[in-house]
N, C-alpha and C positions, 0 to 999 in steps of 0.2 A: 412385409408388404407395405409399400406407401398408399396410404388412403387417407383419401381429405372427408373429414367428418363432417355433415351439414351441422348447421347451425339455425334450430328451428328455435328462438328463444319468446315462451310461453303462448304459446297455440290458446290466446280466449277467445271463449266459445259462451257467445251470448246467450243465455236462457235465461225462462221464467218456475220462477218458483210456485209450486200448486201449492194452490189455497185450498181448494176444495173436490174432490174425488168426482162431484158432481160437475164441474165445471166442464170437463172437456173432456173425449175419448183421446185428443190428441196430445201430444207431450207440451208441442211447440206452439199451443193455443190456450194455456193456463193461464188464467191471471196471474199477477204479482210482479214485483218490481224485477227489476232488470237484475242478472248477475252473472261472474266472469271468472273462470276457473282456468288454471295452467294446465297444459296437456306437455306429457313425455315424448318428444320425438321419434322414439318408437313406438308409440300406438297412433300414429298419425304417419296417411300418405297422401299423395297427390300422384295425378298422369304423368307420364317420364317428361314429355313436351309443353308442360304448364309453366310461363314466366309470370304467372302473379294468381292468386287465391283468388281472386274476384273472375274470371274470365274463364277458368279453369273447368274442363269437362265434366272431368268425374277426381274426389279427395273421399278419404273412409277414412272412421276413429275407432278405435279398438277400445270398446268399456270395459275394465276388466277388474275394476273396486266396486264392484256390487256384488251380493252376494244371492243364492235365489229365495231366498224370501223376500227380497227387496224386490226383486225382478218381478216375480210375485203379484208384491203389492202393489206397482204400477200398472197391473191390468193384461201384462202379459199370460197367454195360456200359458198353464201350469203343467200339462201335459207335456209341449214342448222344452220348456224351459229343465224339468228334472232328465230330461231324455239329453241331456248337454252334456259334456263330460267338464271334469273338474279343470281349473286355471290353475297353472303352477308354476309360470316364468321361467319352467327350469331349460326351454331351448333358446332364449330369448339372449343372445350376447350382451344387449348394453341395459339388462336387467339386471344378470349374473353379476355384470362389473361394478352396476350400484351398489349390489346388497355389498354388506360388511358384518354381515355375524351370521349370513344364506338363509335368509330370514322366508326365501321363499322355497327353502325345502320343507318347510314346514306350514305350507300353507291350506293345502286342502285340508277338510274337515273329515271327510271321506264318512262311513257310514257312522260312526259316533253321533255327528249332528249336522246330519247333511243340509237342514236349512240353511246353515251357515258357511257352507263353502261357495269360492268363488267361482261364478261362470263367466265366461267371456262372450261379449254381442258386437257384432259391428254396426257403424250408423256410417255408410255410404251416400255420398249425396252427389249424384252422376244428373246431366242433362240430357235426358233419350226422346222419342215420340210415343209415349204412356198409350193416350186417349188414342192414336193414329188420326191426327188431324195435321202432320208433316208438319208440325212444328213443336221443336225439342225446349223442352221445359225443365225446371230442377227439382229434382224429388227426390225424397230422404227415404233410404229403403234400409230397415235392418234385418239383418241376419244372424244366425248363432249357428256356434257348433266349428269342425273343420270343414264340415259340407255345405256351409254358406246355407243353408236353408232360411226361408224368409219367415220370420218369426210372426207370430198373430196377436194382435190387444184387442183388446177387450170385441173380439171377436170377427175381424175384420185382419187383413193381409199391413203389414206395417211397411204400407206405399202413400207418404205424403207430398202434398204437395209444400214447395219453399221458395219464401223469397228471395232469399240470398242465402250464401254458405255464411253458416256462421261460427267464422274460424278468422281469428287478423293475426297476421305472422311478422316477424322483425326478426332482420340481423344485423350484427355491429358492422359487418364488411359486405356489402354489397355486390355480386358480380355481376356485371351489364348482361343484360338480357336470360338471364337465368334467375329462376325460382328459389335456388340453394344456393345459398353465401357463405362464408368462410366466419369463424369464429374465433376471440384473440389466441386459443391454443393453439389455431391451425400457424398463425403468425409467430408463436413463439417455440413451436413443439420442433423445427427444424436448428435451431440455435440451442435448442437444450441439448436433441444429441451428439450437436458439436460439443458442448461443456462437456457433456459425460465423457466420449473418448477423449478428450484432452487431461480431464481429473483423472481419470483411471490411467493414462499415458501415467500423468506424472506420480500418481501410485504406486506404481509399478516400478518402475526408476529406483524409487524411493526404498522400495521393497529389497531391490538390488545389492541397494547400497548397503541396506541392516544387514543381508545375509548374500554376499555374491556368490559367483559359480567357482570353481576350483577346478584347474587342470593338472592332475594327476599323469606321470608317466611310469609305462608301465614295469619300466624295469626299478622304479623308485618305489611302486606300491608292493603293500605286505600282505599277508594272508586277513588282515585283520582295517586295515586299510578304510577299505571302501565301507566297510557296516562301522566305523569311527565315522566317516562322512554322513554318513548318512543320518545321523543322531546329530542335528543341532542343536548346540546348547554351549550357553556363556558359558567361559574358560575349558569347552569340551577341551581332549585330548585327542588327536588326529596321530595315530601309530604308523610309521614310516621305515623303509631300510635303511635309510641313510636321511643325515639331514640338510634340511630344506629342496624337498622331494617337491612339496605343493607348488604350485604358481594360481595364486589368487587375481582372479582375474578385476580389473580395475573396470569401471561402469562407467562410462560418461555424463556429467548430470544436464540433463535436457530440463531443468524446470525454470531454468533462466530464459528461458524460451515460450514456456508456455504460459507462464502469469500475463504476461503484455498481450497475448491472444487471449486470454480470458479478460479482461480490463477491455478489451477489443467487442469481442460479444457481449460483455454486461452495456456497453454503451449502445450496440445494435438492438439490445432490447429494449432501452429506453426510447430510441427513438421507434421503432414498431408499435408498444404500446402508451407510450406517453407518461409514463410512470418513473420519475429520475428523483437519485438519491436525492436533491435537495428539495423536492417537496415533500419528501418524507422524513425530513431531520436528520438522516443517518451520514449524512456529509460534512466532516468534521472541517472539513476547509468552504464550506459553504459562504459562511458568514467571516470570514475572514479580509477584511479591506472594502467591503461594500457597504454600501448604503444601503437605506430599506428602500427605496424605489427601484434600484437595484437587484436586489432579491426579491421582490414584486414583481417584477418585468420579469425575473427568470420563471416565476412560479404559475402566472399568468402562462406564459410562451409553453409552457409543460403541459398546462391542463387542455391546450389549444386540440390534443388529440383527444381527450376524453369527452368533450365538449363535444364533439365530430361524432362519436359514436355516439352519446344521450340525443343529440340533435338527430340523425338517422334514424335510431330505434323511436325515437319519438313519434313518428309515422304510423310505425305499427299500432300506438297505443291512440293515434287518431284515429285509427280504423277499429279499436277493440269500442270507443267512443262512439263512433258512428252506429255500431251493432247493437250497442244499450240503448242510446236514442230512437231507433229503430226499434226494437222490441218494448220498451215503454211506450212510445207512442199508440202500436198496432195494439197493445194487450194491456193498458193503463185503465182499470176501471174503477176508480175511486181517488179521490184526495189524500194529500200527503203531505206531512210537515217536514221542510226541510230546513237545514244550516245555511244561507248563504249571507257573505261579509258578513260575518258577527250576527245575522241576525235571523230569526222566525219566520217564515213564512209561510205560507198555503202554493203547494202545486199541485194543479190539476190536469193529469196528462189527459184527461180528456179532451181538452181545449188547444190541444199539438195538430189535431186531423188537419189541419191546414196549412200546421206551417211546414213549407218548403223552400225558407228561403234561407235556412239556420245555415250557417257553417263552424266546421272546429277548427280552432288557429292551436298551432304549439310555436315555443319559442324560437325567434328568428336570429338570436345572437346578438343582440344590438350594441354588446359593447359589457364588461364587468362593471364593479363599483369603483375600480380603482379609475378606471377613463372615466365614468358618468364624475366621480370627484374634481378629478382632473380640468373636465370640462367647468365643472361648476365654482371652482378658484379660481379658472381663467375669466368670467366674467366680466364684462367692461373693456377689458382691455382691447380695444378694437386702432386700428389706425387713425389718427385722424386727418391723415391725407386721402384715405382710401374716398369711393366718391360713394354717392349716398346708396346705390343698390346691394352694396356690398356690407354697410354697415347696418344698412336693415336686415341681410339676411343672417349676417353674425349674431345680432341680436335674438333672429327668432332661435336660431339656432341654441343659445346659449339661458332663454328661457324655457326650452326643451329637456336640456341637462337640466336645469335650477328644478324643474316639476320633479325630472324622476330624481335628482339627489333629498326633495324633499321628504317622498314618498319612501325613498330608501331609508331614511331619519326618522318616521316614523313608522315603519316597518309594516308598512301597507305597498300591495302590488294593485289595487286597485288605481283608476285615472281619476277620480272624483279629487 
């Protein structure tokens, strides 16, 4: 069956690390610094009609690496939580396909040491009218079990209220207007199984020819005949009434045919994903009569699609950006010494409550090193017929390159 597999690549999921048991009954109210964990595709869904995680009604995540003493320990009743039944991934399709040694049939602990087996909870975070004041709000509701029962901490129904989902999603291939994108396998998994029938075609063939079919007639075959055919093997003996009974049948060899179609689809996968023999060295004619600006431009012009994908998924990790900012700021409750440019300093996310005017830039493509060099050799040379607006803007232009070939030279990305 053809199926296009989503492409949900790392689901983070902003939270705060507990400091203190005292601090909060709630999970998403703990102090401590911001942090961002990958989530599996399958424990994570969204509404069928959702085109983006922010705007989205209702999305659920499936915890299912805790074990219950851990569940336990964060405050959840204990009554509920043993009355769970055990986790074991064993109906779970794109669980099964991960494991590699069925690492999850042997997962539950079962009565041996039952603190330590896994339970499964879900964290739902749907916009309904809670309070009944007819306006739908977002609130994180967890439940456990197969029966969705809504689980209780530290003694209270686990119904919070939230500011935003916090979930940022990316995919390498985008489809307009839809929440699920397409993934490079989805691009390449169709030209793979043209290779395969093609190589197996010419296997086959191949197979033919070491050992072909034999047309026997019947008034040539012997009692003994056909169990001599039957037993392949170099310089057998084939027992016949008469001789030259056999007609071995001649094979036609179809592989002169299918190498140029495979040469055909290895080129259609380069250009799908961006990825050609010669930026990976395995091109023995690569480097044969060119020049290295030459093989530059080709290696450049190759990475122009992988560039296309880090630029896209880069979004996502704007938005995982946005999530930590946001949760540092709301739950920042002390100073903290960080790294920035080479150097020590004091942040005090206490001193964030007002700023709303931050934004996050990710990279705009503005060009490699090999054009910023480029530009920065061309230097000076400007026209001197050109008239004067044009040799001003060349120049600003060209101490523009000059700054960032500078900063490329000394291997700083800052503008100072």
């Amino acid at each position: 069956m053809n199926m296009t597999i989503p492409c949900l690549l790392h689901h983070c999921r902003s939270r705060s690390r507990p400091r203190s048991p005292m601090t909060s009954s709630s999970s998403h109210a703990k102090a401590g610094p911001g942090q961002s964990a990958r989530r599996s595709p399958e424990e994570f869904g969204i509404e069928r009609g959702a085109r983006n995680i922010r705007d989205c009604n209702y999305c659920f995540h499936e915890v299912v690496t805790k074990t219950e003493s851990q569940l336990i320990a964060e405050g959840f009743d204990e009554e509920q939580i043993k009355s769970l039944t055990d986790y074991s991934g064993n109906t779970e399709i794109e669980t099964l396909a991960r494991d590699t040694v069925d690492e999850h049939f042997s997962t539950t602990a079962g009565g041996v040491n039952s603190a330590a087996r896994l339970v499964r909870i879900t964290e739902h975070y749907v916009r309904m009218d809670y309070e009944g004041h007819g306006r739908a709000c977002l609130y994180q509701v967890i439940t456990g079990g197969d029966q969705g029962e809504v689980l209780r901490k530290d003694g209270k129904e686990c119904v919070t209220p939230f500011d935003a989902i916090p979930f940022a999603t990316t995919t390498p291939v985008p489809v307009t207007h839809r929440f699920f994108g397409r993934s490079i396998a989805d691009l390449v998994m169709p030209v793979q199984r043209e290779k395969t029938a093609l190589k197996r075609g010419a296997l086959d063939n191949l197979y033919l020819h070491n050992n072909p079919r034999v047309e026997v007639a019947e008034g040539m075959a012997g009692p003994n005949t056909l169990d001599d055919l039957l037993v392949s093997r170099p310089g057998g003996v084939v027992r016949t009434k008469q001789p030259g009974g056999l007609n071995w049948q001649v094979v036609p060899d179809i592989t002169t045919s299918i190498y140029p179609m495979l040469q055909y689809l290895d080129a259609e996968l380069e250009t799908r994903t961006g990825l050609a023999k010669q930026t990976q060295g395995i091109d023995a004619d690569a480097l044969q009569n060119q020049s290295a600006t030459a093989v530059a431009q080709v290696f450049n012009a190759s990475q122009m699609r992988m560039k296309l994908i880090a630029r896209i998924m880069a979004e996502g990790v704007r938005d995982m950006f946005s999530l930590l900012h946001a949760t540092i700021r709301k739950h920042g409750q002390q100073q903290q010494t960080v790294r920035l440019r080479n150097a020590w300093i004091n942040v005090d996310p206490r001193g964030w409550r007002t700023r709303d005017d931050m934004t996050i830039n990710v990279g705009l493509g503005s060009g490699g090193k090999l054009l910023v060099w480029d530009k920065v050799l061309g230097l000076g040379t400007t026209d001197p017929l050109a008239g004067f607006a044009s040799i001003t803007s060349n120049l600003v232009v060209s101490f523009y390159f000059a700054k960032r070939g500078l900063r490329m030279w000394r291997g700083s990305s800052s503008d100072e």
